[in-house]
C-alpha positions as CSV (number, residue, x, y, z in Angstrom):
1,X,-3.6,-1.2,-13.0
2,X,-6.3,0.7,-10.7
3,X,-6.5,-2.3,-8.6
4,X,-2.9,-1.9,-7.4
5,X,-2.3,0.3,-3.7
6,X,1.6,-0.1,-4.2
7,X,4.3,-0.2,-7.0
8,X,7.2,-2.1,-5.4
9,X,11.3,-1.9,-6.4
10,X,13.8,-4.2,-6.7
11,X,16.7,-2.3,-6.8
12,X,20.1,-3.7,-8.2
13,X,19.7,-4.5,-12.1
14,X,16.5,-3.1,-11.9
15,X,17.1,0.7,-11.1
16,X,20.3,1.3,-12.8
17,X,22.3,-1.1,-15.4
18,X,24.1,-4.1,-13.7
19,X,27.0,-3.9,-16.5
20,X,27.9,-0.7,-14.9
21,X,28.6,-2.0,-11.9
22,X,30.6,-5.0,-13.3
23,X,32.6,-2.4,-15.5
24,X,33.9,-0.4,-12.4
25,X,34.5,-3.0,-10.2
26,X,36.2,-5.4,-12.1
27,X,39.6,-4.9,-10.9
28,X,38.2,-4.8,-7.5
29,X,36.6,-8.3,-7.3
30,X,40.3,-9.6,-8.9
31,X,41.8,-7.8,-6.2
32,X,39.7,-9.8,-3.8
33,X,39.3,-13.5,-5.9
34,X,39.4,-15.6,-3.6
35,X,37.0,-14.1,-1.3
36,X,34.1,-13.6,-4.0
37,X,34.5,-17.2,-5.2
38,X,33.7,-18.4,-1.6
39,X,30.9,-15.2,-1.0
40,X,29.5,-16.8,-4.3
41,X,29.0,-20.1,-2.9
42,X,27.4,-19.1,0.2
43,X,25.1,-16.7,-1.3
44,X,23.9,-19.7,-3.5
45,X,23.2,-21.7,-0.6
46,X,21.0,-18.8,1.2
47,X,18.7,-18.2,-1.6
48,X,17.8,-21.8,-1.0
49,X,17.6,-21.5,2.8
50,X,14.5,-21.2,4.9
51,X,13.8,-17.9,7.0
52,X,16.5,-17.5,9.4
53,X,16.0,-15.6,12.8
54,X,19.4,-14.1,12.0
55,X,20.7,-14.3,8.5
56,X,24.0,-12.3,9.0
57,X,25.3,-14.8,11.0
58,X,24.3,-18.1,9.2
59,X,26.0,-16.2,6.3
60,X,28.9,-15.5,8.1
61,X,29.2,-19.0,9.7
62,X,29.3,-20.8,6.1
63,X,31.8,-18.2,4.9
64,X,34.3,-19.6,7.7
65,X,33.5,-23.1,6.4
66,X,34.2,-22.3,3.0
67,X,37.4,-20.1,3.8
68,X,38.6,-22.2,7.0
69,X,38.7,-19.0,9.3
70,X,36.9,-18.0,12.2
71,X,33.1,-17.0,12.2
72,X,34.4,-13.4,13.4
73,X,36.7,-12.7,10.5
74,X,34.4,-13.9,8.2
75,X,31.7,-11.1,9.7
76,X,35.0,-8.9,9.4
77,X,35.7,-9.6,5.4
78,X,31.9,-9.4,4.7
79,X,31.7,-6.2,6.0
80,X,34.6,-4.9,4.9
81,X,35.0,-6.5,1.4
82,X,31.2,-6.3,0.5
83,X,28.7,-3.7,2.5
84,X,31.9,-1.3,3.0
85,X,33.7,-2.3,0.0
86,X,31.5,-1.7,-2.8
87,X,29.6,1.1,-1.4
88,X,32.2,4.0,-3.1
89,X,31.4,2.0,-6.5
90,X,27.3,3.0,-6.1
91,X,28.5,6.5,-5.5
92,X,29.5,6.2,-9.4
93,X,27.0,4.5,-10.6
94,X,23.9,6.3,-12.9
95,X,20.0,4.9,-12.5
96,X,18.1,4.6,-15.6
97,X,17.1,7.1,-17.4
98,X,13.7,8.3,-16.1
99,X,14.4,6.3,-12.5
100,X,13.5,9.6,-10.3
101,X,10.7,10.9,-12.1
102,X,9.3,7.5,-12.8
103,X,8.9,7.4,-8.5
104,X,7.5,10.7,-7.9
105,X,4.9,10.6,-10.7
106,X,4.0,7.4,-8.8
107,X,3.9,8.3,-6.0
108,X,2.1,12.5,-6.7
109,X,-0.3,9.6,-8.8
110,X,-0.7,8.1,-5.1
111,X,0.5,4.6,-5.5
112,X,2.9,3.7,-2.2
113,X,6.2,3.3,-3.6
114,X,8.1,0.5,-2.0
115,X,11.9,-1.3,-2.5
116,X,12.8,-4.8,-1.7
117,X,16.4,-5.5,-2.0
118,X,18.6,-8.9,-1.3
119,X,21.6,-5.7,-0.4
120,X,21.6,-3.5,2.2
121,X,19.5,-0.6,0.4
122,X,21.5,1.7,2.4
123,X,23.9,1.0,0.7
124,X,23.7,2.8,-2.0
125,X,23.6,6.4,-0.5
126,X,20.4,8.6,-1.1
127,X,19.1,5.9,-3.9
128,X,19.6,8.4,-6.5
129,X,16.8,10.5,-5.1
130,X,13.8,8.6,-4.9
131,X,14.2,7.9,-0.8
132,X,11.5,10.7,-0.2
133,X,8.9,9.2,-2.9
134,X,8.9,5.4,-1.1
135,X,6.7,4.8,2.1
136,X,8.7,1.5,2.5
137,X,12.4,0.4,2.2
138,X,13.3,-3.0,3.0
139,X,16.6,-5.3,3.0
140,X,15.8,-8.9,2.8
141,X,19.1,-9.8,4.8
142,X,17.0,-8.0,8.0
143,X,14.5,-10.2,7.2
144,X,16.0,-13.2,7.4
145,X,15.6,-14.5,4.0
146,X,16.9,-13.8,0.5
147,X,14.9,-13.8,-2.7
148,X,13.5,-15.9,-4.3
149,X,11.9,-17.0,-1.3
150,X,8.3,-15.4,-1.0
151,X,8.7,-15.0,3.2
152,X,10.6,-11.1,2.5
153,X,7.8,-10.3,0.0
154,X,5.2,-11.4,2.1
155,X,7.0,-9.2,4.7
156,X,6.6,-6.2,2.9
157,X,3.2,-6.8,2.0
158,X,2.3,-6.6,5.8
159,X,4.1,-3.6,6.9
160,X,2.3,-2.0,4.1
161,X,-1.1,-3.3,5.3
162,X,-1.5,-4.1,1.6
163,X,-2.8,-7.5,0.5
164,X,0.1,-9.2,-2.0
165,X,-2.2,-8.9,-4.7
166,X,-2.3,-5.5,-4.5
167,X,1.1,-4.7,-5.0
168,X,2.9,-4.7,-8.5
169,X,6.4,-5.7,-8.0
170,X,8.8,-3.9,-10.5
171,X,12.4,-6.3,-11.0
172,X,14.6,-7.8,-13.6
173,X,15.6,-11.2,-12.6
174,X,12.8,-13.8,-13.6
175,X,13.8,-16.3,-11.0
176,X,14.5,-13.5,-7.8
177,X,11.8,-11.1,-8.8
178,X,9.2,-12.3,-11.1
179,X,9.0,-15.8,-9.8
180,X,9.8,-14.7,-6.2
181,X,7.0,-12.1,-5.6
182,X,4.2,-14.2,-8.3
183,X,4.8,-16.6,-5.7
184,X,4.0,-14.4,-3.1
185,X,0.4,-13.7,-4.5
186,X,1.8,-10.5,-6.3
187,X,1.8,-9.0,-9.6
188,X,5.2,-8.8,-11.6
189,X,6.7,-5.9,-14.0
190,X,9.6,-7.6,-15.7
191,X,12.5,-5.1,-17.0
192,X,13.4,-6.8,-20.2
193,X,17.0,-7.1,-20.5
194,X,18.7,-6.4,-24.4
195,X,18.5,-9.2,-25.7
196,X,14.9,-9.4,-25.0
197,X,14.4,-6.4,-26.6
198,X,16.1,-6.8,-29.3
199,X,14.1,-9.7,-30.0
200,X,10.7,-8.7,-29.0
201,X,10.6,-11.6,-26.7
202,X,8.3,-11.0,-23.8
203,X,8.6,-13.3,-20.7
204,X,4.5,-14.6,-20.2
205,X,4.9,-15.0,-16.5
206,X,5.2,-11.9,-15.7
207,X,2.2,-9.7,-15.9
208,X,3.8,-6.6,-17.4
209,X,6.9,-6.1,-19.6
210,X,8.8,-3.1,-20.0
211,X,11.8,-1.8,-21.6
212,X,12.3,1.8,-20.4
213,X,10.9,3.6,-17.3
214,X,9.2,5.8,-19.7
215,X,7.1,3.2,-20.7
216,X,6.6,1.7,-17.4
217,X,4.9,5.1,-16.6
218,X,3.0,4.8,-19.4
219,X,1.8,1.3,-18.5
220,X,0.8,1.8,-14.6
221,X,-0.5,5.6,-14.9
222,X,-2.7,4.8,-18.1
C-alpha cells in the first residue's frame, strides 16, 4: 500500500448505500416512467461509446430518437428530470458509516484523495463533507466518456501527475469500477456488496476487498 500517491472514489454505491436511494425515489422514477425507460437505454449505449468531444449532447441527441422530440427538449427533460430532479433526494441521503473520517485520515496520512463519478459530483451538495480532504473531483460526463471506458480514468491520472499505477481506485461495480480503472493500469478496492459478504466471497480481480470503511482504513493505512 506504500507504493500508492492517491486513493481514488467512485461515488454513487460506493460512498453511501444505493438501496437508499432507490427507496426514496421510487415514486419519483413512476412519476416519470416513461422518461427513465428511454434515459436507460441511452445510458446503455454511452458506456459503450468512444470518447466524445461533447458527451451532453450526443446524450441528448439519442434521447430525442428514443422519445421522438426535439434535441432541445430532450437537454430540457435531462436537466430537469435527472441533474435537477434527483438532486433534493442526495440531500436525504446518509454515506456509510465511517465515509468522512475514512477521507481525512487519508488524506492527514498524505495520500491525494480523488473522486471519479459517471454523475455530476456536484450533484450531491457538499459530498457529505469530504470536498475539503480531495485534491481532485471529476465528472466523467465533462470528460466525454462514461465508465467503464479507461479514457476518464486515464484522465484523472494526468491531472494528478500520478502514474495509473499509482492510484488505488476505491468502487463497487466490478464491471464500471474494478474492470474500468484495472484496465486503466490502476489498482482496484472492491466494496463487497451483502451478499458477498454474507458469503465470504471475494471478487479475485480486484486487488483489495472490503466490507466497511473501517476496514478499508485498516487495509490502506497499515
Amino acid at each position: 500500500m506504500k507504493d500508492y500517491e492517491v486513493i481514488a472514489f467512485d461515488i454513487d454505491g460506493t460512498l453511501y448505500p444505493a438501496w437508499r436511494l432507490n427507496i426514496y425515489i421510487l415514486f419519483y422514477f413512476f412519476a416519470h416512467l416513461s422518461f427513465f425507460l428511454h434515459y436507460n437505454k441511452v445510458r446503455k449505449i454511452l458506456h459503450r461509446t468512444a470518447p466524445l468531444p461533447d458527451l451532453f449532447e450526443y446524450q441528448a441527441r439519442l434521447l430525442a430518437i428514443e422519445m421522438k422530440c426535439s434535441v432541445a427538449e430532450a437537454k430540457e427533460q435531462i436537466q430537469h428530470i435527472v441533474y435537477d430532479g434527483l438532486k433534493p433526494f442526495f440531500e436525504r441521503i446518509k454515506p456509510y458509516r465511517d465515509v468522512e473520517e475514512t477521507f481525512r485520515k487519508l488524506h492527514e496520512a498524505g495520500y491525494k484523495v480523488a473522486i471519479l463519478s459517471d454523475f455530476p459530483p456536484e450533484q450531491k451538495g457538499d459530498l457529505w463533507g469530504v470536498l475539503p480532504y480531495c485534491s481532485m473531483v471529476l465528472g466523467t460526463e465533462q470528460i466525454g466518456a462514461l465508465k467503464p471506458s479507461k479514457y476518464p480514468f486515464i484522465i484523472l491520472a494526468m491531472a494528478l501527475h500520478v502514474a495509473p499505477e499509482k492510484i488505488l481506485y476505491v468502487g463497487n461495480s466490478i464491471r464500471y469500477d474494478v474492470e474500468g480503472a484495472g484496465n486503466a493500469g490502476m489498482k482496484t478496492a472492491y466494496l463487497l456488496p451483502f451478499w458477498r459478504r454474507i458469503l465470504h466471497l471475494r471478487f479475485r480481480k480486484a486487488d483489495v476487498c472490503f466490507e466497511s470503511y473501517r476496514q478499508l482504513q485498516d487495509i490502506v493505512l497499515q
